[in-house]
C-alpha angles and dihedrals in degrees: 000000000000125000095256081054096054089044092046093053099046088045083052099054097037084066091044084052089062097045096059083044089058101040090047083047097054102045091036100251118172121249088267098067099053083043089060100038090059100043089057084054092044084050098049087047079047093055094035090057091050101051091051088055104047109096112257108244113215 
């Protein structure tokens, strides 16, 4: 994965952070549930990132 990649991916789900901000903010959710919903993005980038970086076996 190359830096662009990396780049690429937080800049991703830093836009997908706002978008479930917006979206609790708009049908009156409680911080947990942002919480939740954003640890599950910065899981899915976490296990993006890894894939990328395990060596392919052939």
């Amino acid at each position: 994965m190359t830096d662009g990649d990396r780049k690429f991916l937080a800049r991703l789900v830093a836009s997908h952070k706002a978008v479930i901000s917006e979206e609790c903010r708009r049908k009156n959710l409680d911080k947990s549930e942002y919480f939740r919903r954003v640890a599950r993005a910065d899981k899915k980038a976490q296990e993006i990132e890894q894939s990328c970086m395990r060596p392919r076996r052939f």
